[in-house]
Every structure is written in structure tokens, then in C-alpha cells.
KOLVOTOR-991780 format. One record per residue: x, y, z of N, C-alpha, C in turn. Coordinates in steps of 0.02 Angstrom, whole numbers. Atoms other than C-alpha are relative to their C-alpha. Layout:
<pts>
      npx      npy      npz     capx     capy     capz      cpx      cpy      cpz
        X        Y        Z        X        Y        Z        X        Y        Z
...
</pts>
This chain:
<pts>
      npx      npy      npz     capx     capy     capz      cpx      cpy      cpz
        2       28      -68     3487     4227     4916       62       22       38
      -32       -1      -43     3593     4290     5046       11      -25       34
      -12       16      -60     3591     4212     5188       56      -76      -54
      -46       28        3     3731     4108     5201       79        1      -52
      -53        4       22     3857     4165     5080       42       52       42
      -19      -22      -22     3999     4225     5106       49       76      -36
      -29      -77       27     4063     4438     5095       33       34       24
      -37      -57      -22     4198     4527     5109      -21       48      -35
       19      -70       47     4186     4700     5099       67       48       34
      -40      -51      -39     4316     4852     5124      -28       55        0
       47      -14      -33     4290     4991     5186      -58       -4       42
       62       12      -30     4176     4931     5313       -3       22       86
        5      -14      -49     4225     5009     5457      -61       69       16
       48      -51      -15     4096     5158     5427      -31       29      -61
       22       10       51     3977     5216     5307      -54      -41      -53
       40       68       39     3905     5107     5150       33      -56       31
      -25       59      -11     4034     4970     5212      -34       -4       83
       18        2      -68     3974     4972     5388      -86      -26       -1
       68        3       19     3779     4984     5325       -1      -77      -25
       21       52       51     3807     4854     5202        0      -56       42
      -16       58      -46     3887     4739     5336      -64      -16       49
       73      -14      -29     3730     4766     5452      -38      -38      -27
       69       20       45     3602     4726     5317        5      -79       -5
      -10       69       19     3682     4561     5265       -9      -35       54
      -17       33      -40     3731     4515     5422      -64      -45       45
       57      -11      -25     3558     4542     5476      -57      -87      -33
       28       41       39     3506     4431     5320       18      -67      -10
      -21       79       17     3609     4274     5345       73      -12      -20
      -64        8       30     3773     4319     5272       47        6       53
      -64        2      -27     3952     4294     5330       47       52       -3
      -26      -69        9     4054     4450     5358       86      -13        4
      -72      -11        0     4235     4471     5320       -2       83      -24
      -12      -71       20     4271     4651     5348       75       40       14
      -74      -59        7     4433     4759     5298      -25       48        3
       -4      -81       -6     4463     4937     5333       78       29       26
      -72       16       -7     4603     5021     5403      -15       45       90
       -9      -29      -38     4554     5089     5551      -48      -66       69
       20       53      -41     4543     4932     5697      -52        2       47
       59      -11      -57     4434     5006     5834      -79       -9      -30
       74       14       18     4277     5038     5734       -8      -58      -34
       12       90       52     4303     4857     5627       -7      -33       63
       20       39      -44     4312     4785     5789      -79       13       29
       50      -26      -13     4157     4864     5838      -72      -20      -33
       58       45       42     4051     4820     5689      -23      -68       -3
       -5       78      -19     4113     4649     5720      -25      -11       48
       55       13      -67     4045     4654     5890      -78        3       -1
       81      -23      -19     3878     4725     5855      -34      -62      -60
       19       72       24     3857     4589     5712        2      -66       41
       -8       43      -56     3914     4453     5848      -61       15       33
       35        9      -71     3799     4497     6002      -80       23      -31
       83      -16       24     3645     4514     5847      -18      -76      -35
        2       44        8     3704     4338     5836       17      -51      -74
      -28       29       43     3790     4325     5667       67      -11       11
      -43       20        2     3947     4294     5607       65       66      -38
      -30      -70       26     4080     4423     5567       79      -18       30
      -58        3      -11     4289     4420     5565       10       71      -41
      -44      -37       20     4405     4580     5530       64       -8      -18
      -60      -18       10     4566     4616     5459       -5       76       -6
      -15      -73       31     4656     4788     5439       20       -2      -64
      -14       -8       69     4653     4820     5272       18       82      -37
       -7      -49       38     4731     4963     5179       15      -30      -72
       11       34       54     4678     4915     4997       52       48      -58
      -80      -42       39     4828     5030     4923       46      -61      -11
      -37       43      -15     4919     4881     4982      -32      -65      -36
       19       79       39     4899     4711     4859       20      -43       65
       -2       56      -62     4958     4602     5007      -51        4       43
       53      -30      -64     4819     4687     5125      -53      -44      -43
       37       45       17     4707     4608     5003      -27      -79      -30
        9       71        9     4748     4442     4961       25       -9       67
        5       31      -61     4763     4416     5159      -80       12       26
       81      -22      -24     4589     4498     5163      -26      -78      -27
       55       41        4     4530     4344     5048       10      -47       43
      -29       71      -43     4643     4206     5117      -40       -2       67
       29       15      -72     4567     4224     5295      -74       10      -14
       77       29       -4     4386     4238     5228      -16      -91      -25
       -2       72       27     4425     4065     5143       14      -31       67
      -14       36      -52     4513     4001     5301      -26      -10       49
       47        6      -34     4378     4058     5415      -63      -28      -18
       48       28       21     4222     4010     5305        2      -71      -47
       13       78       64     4292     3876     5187      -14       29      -70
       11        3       54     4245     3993     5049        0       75      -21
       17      -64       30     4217     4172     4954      -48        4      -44
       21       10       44     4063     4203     4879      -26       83      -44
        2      -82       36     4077     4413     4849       47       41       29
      -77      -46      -23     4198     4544     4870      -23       61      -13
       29      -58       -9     4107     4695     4910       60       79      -30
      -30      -50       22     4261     4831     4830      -31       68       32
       51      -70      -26     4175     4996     4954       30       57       22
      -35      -48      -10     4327     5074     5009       19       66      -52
        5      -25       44     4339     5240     4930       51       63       63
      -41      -47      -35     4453     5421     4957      -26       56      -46
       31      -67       19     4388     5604     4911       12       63       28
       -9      -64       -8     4486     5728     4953       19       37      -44
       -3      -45       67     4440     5851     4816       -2       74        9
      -41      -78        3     4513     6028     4783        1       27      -95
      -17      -22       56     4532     6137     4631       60      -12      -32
      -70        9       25     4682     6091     4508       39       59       20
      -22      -38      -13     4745     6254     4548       53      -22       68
      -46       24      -58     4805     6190     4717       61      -55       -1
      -64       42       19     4918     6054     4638      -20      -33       44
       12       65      -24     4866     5924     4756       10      -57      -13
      -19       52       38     4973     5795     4680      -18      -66       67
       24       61      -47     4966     5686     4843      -67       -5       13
       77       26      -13     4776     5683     4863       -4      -39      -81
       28       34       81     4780     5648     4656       29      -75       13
      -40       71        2     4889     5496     4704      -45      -40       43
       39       30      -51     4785     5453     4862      -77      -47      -30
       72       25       53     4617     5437     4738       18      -54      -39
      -21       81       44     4701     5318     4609       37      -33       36
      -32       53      -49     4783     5216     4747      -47      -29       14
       56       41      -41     4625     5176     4853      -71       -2      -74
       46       -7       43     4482     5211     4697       17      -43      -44
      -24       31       61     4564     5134     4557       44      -58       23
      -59       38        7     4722     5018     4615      -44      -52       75
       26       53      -56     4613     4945     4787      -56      -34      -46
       43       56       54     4486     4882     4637       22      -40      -23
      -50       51       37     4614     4801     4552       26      -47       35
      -38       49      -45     4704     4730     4697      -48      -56       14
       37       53       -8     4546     4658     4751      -16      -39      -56
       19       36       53     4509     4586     4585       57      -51      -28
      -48       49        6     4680     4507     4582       -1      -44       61
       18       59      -48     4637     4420     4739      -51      -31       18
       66       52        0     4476     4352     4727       -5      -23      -57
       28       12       54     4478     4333     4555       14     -111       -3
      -24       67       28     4587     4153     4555      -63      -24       29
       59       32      -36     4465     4110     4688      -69      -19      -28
       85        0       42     4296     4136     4607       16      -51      -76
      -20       53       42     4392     4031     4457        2      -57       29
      -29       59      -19     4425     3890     4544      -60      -38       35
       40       -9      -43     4274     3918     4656      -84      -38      -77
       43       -4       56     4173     3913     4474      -71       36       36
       51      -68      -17     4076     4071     4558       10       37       21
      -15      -51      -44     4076     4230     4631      -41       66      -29
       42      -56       24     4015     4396     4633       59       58        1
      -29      -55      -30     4128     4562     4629      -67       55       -4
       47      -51      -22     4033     4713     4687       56       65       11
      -30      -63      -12     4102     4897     4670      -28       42       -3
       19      -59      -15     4078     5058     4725       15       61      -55
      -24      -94        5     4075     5215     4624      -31       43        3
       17      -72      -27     3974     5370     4601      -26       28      -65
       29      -53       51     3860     5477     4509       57       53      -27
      -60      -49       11     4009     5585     4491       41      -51      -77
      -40       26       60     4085     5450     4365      -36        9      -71
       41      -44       71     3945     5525     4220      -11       74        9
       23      -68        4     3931     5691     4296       54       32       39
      -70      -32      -47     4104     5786     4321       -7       65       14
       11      -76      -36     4091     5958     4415       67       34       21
      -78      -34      -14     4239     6089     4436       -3      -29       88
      -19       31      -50     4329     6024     4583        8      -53       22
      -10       89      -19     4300     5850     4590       22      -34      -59
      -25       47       69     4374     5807     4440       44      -80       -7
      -30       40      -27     4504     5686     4491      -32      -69       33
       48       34       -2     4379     5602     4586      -39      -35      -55
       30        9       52     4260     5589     4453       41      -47      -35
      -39       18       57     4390     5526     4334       17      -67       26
        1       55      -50     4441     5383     4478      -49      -43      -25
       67       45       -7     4269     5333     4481      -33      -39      -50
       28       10       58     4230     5341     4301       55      -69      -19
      -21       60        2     4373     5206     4287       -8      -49       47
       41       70      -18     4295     5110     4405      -58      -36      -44
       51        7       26     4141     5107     4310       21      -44      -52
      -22       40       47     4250     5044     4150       22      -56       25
      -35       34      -23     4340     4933     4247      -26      -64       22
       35       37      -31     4193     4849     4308      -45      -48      -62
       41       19       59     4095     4831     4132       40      -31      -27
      -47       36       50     4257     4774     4044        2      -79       38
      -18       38      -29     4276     4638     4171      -60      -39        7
       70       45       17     4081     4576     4170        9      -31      -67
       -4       15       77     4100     4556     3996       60      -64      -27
      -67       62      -18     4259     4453     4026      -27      -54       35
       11       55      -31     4190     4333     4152      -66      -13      -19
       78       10        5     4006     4332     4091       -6      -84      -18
       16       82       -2     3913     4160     4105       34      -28       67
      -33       38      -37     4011     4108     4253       27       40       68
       11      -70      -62     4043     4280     4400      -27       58      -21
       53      -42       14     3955     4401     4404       29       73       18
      -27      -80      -16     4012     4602     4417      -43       37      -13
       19      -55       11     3926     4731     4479       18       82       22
      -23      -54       15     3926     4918     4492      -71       40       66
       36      -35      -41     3844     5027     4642       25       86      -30
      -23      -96      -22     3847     5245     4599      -63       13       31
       60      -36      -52     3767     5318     4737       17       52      -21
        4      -74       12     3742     5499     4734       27       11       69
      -43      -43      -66     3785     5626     4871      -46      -39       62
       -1       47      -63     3783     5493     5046       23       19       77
      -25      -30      -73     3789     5527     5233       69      -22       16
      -69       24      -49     3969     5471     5256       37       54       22
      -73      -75      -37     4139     5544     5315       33       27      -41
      -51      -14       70     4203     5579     5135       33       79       17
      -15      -72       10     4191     5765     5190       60       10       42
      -58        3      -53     4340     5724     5318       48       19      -39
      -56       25       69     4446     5699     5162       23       91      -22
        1      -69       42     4416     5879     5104       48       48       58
      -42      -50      -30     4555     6002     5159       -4       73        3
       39      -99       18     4489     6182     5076      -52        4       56
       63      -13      -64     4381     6237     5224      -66       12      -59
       60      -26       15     4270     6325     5101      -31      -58      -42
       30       60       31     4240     6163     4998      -36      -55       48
       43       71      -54     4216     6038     5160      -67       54       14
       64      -28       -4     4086     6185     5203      -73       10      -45
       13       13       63     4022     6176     5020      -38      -87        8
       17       65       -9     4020     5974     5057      -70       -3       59
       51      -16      -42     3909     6004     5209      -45       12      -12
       36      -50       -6     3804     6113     5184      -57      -40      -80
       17       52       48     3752     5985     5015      -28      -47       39
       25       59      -45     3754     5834     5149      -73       13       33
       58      -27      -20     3621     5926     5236      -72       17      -41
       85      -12       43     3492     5952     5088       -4      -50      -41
       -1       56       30     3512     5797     5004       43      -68        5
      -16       73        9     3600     5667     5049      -42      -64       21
       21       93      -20     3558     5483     5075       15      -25       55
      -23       47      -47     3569     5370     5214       55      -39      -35
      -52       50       12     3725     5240     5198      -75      -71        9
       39       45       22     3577     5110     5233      -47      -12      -44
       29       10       84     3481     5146     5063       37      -23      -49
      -53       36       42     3640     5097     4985       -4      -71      -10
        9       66      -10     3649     4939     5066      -55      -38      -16
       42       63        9     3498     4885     5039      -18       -9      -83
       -7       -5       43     3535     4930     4863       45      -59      -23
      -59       59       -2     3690     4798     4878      -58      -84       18
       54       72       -5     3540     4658     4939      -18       -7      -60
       42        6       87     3442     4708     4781       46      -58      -42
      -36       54       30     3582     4640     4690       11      -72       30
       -9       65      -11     3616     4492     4783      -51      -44       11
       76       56       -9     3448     4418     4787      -24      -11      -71
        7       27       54     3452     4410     4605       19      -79       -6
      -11       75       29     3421     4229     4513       70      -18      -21
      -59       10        9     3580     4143     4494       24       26      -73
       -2      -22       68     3566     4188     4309      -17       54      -23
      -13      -75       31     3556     4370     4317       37       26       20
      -78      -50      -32     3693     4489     4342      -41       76       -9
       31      -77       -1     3623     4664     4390       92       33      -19
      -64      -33      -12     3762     4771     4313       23       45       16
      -46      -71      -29     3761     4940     4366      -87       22       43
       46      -21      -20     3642     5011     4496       -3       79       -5
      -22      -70      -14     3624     5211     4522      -66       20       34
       55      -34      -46     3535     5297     4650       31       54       26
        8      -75      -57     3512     5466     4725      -60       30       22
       78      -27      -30     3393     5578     4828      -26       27      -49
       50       -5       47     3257     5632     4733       21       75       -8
       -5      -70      -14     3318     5826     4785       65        3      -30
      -47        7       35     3497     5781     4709      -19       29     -104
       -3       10       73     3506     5836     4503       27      -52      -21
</pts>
């Protein structure tokens, strides 16, 4: 049942977080959305508003542990409560090791790996105390299937994936954790990419197979319309034209 709980999500200024926000919003739910870029969060927030739900922003850069225990605090202070924590923000600017790209390698386990964690250290007391909750994270067909160049990535992702199962397994009977890998998705990931011939590479992929960002989302409903007593734990989807 959706309607009426309540979800933060990051990343939601564009994208799956933007989609996802939409869908719910559409369905009854309460939107608390981080990102880090204010104009389009305000924006989403508007177009949820004047479709007559309910929706608050913060700027969130989920690198930052304070960015996200102010993300929950003000979904609590505005709704009274937290009842999922959408984890959607993600970073992919992937290159060959050859290039040494130590700051993009840092950029990936900052926002991929360390914005999972952060959020999981700030919702977690909550959903204890709360005696419920859901976490919800993002990773990627890429975290079972690593390809020269995206390795780094991949490797990110694939510790999301653990990160997510170790931690179901921990709270089981009582919150619930799950696991979204989409495959190759219409977003802006290819912004990220600096090698011309790789963002062209990224393209030129986007164009023969990717996904909508709203097949995702409504992949993120799937799960939440489960019986209180099931925990979907890992979803995976891609286009049918994807390997």
C-alpha cells in the first residue's frame, strides 16, 4: 500500500529519483526529496504540488552524513514519520584504469557506496524506534556483469548489492531491504563520462536499448505494494534488447 506513507528518496531531482517521485506521488505517497541540485528539486516539488500531492525538498549531497540525517529529520518533522528511504542517488563517471582517474574512483565510493551507508545510519535508528521501515537501493546490472571500463563502477555497485543483503538479513522480521539493478536507463549518467569516445560509446547504447526512468519506478511500486510480510529483495530489470 502506498498511498500514504511516507518516502524519501535521493537523487530525485532527475531520472529514476524524479520518476519514482512522480509515480508515488501520483499513488498517495508523501515525498521528501534530496538531491543536490535546487532548481530542478524545486520543480519536481512543484509539479507534485499543483497534481495536488504532497512533496518537501532539501539539498542533499549524500557524500555528506549530515546532508542525510537532516534529509530524515525534516521528513519526520514535516510528516510525523519515515516510512522508506529510497537510497537512488548514484555517480558514473567511468574511464579505463589507464587514465588513473583517482578522483572519479573517489567520487563513485563517496556517492555509491558511503551515500548508502550514510543513509542507513540515518534512518536506521528511526525505523528502530519506528518498529518499521523500508530501505530501498539502487544499483545495477553492472554489479554481476563487469565490462572493461566500468569497473570501478561495477565494483561500487556490487557493494551495494552486499550491503543491502547483509543488512536484510540483519533486520529481517521487522524492516525490510530492498535492492533495485536496472540495466542501461534513460538518465544523465552519460554527463558523468569525460572520454568523449566513451560518453559517445554511452550514447549511442542509450539509443538502442535503454529504458525509460518510469519502468524503474514502477518497479519501486512493485515493491511497495507488497503484503506487510514480504520483503521483495532484489529486483532486476532490463530491455529485452540489452544482454
Amino acid at each position: 500500500m502506498v498511498k500514504g506513507q511516507v518516502v524519501a528518496i535521493t537523487g530525485a531531482s532527475s531520472g529514476i529519483g524524479k520518476a519514482t517521485a512522480l509515480e508515488l506521488a501520483r499513488l498517495g505517497a508523501k515525498l521528501m526529496l534530496g538531491a543536490r541540485h535546487e532548481e530542478a528539486l524545486l520543480q519536481v516539488a512543484e509539479e507534485i504540488r499543483a497534481a495536488g500531492g504532497e512533496a518537501v525538498y532539501r539539498i542533499t549531497d549524500v557524500s555528506r552524513r549530515e546532508d542525510l540525517l537532516k534529509l530524515v529529520h525534516l521528513a519526520q518533522e514535516t510528516f510525523g514519520q519515515l516510512d522508506v528511504l529510497f537510497s537512488n542517488a548514484g555517480a558514473m563517471p567511468i574511464g579505463p584504469f589507464d587514465e588513473l582517474a583517482v578522483d572519479d574512483w573517489e567520487t563513485m565510493v563517496d556517492v555509491n557506496i558511503k551515500g548508502v551507508l550514510f543513509g542507513i545510519a540515518a534512518a536506521l535508528p528511526v525505523f528502530r524506534q519506528q518498529g518499521s521501515g523500508h530501505f530501498i537501493h539502487t544499483a545495477s546490472t553492472a554489479a554481476r556483469k563487469t565490462v572493461p571500463n566500468q569497473v570501478v563502477y561495477s565494483a561500487t555497485k556490487a557493494a551495494v548489492l552486499a550491503l543491502s543483503d547483509g543488512l536484510r538479513q540483519e533486520l529481517a522480521g521487522q524492516i525490510r531491504v530492498s535492492t533495485i539493478l536496472p540495466g542501461f536507463t534513460d538518465t544523465a549518467f552519460s554527463e558523468h563520462v569525460k572520454n568523449p569516445e566513451m560518453k559517445a560509446q554511452m550514447q549511442k547504447a542509450g539509443e538502442k536499448f535503454a529504458m525509460s526512468p518510469e519502468t524503474v519506478a514502477r518497479a519501486v511500486v512493485y515493491i511497495l505494494e507488497q503484503p506487510e510480510g514480504v520483503n521483495i529483495g532484489e529486483v532486476t530489470l532490463r530491455s529485452k534488447a540489452q544482454a
